[in-house]
C-alpha positions in Angstrom: 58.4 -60.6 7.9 58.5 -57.2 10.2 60.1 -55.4 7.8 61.2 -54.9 4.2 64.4 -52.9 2.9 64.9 -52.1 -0.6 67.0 -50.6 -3.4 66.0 -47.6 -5.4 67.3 -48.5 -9.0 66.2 -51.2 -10.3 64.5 -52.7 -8.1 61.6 -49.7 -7.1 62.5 -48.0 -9.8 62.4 -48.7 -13.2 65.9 -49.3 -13.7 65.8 -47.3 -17.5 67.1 -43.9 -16.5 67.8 -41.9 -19.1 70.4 -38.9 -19.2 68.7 -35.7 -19.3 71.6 -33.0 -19.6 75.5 -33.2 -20.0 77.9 -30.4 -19.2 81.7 -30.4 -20.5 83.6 -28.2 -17.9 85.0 -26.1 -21.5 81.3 -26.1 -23.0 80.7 -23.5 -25.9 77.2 -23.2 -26.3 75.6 -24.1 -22.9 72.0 -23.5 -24.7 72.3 -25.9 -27.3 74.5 -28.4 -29.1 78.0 -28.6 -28.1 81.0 -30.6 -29.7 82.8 -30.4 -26.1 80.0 -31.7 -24.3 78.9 -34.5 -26.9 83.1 -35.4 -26.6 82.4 -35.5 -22.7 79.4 -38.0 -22.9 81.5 -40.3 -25.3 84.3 -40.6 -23.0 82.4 -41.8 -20.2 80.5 -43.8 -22.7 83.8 -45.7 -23.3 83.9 -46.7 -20.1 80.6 -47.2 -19.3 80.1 -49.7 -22.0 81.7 -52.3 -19.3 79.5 -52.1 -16.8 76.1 -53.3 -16.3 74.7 -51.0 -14.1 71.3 -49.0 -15.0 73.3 -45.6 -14.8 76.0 -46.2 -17.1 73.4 -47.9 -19.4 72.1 -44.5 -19.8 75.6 -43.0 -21.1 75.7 -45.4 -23.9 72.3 -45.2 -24.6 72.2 -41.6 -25.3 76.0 -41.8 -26.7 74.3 -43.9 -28.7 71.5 -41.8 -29.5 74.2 -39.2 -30.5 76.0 -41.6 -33.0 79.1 -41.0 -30.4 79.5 -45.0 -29.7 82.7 -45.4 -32.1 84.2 -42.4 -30.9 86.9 -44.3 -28.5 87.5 -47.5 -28.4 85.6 -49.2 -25.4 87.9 -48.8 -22.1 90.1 -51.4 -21.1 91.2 -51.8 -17.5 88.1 -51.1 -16.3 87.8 -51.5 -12.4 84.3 -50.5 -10.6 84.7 -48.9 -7.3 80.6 -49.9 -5.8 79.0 -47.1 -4.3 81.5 -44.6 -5.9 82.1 -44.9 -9.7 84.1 -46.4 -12.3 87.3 -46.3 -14.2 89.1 -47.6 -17.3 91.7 -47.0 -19.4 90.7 -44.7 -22.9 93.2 -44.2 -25.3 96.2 -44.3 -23.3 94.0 -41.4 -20.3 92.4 -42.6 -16.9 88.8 -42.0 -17.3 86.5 -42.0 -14.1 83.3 -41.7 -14.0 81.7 -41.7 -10.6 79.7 -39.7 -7.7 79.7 -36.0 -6.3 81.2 -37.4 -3.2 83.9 -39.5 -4.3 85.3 -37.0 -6.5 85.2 -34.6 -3.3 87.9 -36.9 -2.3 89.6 -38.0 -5.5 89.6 -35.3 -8.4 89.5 -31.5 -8.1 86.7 -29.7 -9.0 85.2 -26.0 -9.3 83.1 -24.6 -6.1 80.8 -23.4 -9.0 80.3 -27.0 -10.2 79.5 -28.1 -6.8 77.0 -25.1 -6.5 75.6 -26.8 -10.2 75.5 -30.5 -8.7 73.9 -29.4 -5.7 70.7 -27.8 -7.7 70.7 -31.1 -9.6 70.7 -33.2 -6.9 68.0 -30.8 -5.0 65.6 -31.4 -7.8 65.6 -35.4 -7.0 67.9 -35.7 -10.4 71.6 -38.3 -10.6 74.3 -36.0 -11.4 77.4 -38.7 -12.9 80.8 -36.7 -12.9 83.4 -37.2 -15.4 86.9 -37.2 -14.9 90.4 -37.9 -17.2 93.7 -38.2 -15.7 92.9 -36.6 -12.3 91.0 -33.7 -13.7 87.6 -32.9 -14.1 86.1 -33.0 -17.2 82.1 -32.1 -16.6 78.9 -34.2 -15.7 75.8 -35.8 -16.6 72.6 -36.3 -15.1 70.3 -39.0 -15.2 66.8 -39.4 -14.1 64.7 -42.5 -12.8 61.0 -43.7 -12.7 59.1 -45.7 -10.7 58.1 -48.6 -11.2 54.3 -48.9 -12.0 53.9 -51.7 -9.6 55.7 -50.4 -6.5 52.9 -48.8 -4.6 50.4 -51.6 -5.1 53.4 -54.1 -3.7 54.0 -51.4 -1.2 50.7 -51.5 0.1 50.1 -55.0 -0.2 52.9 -55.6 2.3 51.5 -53.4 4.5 48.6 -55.6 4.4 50.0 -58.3 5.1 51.4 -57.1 8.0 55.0 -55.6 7.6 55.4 -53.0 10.1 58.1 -50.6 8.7 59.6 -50.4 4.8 63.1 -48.9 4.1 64.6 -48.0 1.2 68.2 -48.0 0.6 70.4 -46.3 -1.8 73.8 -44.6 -3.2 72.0 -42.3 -4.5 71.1 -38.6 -3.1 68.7 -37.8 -0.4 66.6 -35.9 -2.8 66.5 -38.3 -5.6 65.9 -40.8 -2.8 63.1 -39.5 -1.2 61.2 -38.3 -4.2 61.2 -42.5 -5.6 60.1 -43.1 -1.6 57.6 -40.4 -2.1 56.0 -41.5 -5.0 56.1 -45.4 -3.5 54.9 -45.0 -0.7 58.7 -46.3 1.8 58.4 -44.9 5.2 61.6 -44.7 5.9 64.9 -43.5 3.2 69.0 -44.2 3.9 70.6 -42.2 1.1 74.7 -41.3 0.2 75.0 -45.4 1.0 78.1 -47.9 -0.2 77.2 -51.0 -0.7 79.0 -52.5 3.4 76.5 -49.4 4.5 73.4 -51.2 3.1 74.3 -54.3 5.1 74.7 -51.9 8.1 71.4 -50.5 8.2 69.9 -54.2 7.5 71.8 -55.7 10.4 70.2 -52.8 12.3 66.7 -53.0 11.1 67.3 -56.5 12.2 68.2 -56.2 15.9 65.4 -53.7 16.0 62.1 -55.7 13.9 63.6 -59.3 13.8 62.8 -60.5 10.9 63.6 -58.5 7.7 64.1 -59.0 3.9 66.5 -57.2 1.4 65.2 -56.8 -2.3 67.9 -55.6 -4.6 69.0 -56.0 -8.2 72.9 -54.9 -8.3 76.3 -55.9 -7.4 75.7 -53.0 -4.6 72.8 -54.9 -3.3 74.6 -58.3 -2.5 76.5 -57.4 0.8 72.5 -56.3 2.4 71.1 -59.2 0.6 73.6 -61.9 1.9 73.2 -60.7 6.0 69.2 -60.0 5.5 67.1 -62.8 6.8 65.8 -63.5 3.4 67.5 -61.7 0.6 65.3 -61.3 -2.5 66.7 -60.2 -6.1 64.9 -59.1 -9.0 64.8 -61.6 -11.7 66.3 -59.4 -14.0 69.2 -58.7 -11.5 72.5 -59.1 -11.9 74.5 -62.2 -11.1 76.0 -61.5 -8.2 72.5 -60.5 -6.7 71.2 -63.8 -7.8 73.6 -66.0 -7.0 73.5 -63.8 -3.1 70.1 -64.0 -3.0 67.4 -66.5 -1.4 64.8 -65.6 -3.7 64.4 -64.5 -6.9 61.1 -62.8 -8.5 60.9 -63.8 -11.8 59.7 -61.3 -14.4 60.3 -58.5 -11.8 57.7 -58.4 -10.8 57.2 -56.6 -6.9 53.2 -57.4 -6.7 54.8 -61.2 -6.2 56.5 -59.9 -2.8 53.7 -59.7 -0.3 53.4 -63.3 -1.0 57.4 -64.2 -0.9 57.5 -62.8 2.5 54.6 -64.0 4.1 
């Protein structure tokens, strides 16, 4: 194999990031508890309950950590735009939750919110921004980890011969390149929807020949389907394992070296 793309969340990453602040557009007390801000995070929670990726685990887990999970009813009509967000239906209110840039596009917000998002975003951190019925509500941001064993894989598959490693991700450049940083990827495709990922593999491909696609999401399975061999983390979600070629059982990234060989 020449060369080796991969996801950021869940796949190099942990996939366990927790939410680190929350920020209701109408908050009373930005220093400390807020009874705005916790309304904010249960809102998205409602609609985050429905989806299975690692982000939105983070809003119900710290909903949860804030007893907010029976606060609404879990969202109905919930439809997952990849790359960009999701939305459902809470009590009778469209409820998005979804990324700086789509709600550039979609859902007005304050220049002084961007100016907040940007800061966030510079420090490597996910900013998640909230929405109900077109208008803009506040955000939350989420942080990642690596996952212990990416380096050593990385590393190994240099070993073994793989010229040129890629990661690929929705996320940030910032966020982005601090996981690549800390991994050891010599090369990072950030801001990316999901037909994007596929892009850059078909491109990698012309350019090394050979190449493999290691992913974990529903995001992952358009890159994974058009890479030469498309490898999903055990743990992954269906649609990445039933796209894949290979799956690595126990998630476990020291067992790529060999896979690829």
């Amino acid at each position: 194999m020449s060369a080796v793309a991969f996801d950021k969340t869940g796949t190099l990453t942990i996939g366990a990031p927790a939410v680190v602040a929350y920020r209701a557009v109408d908050c009373e007390n930005p220093s400390g508890d807020c009874a705005r801000c916790d309304d904010l995070l249960a809102l998205a929670c409602a609609v985050e309950r429905r989806s299975e990726h690692p982000l939105a685990q983070a809003i119900v887990e710290a909903s949860a950590d804030r007893g907010l999970l029976a606060r609404y009813p879990v969202a109905e009509a919930v439809t997952s735009m990849p790359g960009r967000g999701v939305t459902g239906a809470v009590n009778g209110r469209t409820v998005i939750v979804g990324s700086h840039g789509y709600f550039d596009q979609a859902v007005a917000h304050p220049s002084s919110v961007c100016d907040e998002i940007e800061d966030v975003s510079s420090r490597g951190l996910t900013p998640m921004l909230i929405g109900a019925d077109g208008a803009y509500c506040g955000y939350a941001v989420v942080a990642d980890t690596l996952r212990p064993s990416s380096p050593a894989a990385l590393a190994s598959l240099r070993a073994a011969g793989v010229q040129h490693t890629v990661m690929l991700t929705g996320d940030n450049l910032a966020t982005a390149r601090r996981i690549a940083d800390e991994a050891g990827v010599d090369e990072v495709y950030a801001g990316l929807l999901p037909e994007q990922k596929a892009e850059v593999v078909r491109a990698l491909m012309a350019e090394y020949g050979a190449v493999a696609m290691v992913g974990d999401g529903i995001n992952d399975a358009p890159a994974l389907a058009v890479a030469t061999v498309g490898v999903a983390m055990g743990a992954g979600t269906a649609q990445a394992l039933e796209t894949a070629d290979v799956a690595l059982m126990g998630d476990d990234l020291g067992k790529l070296a060999y896979a690829c060989a």
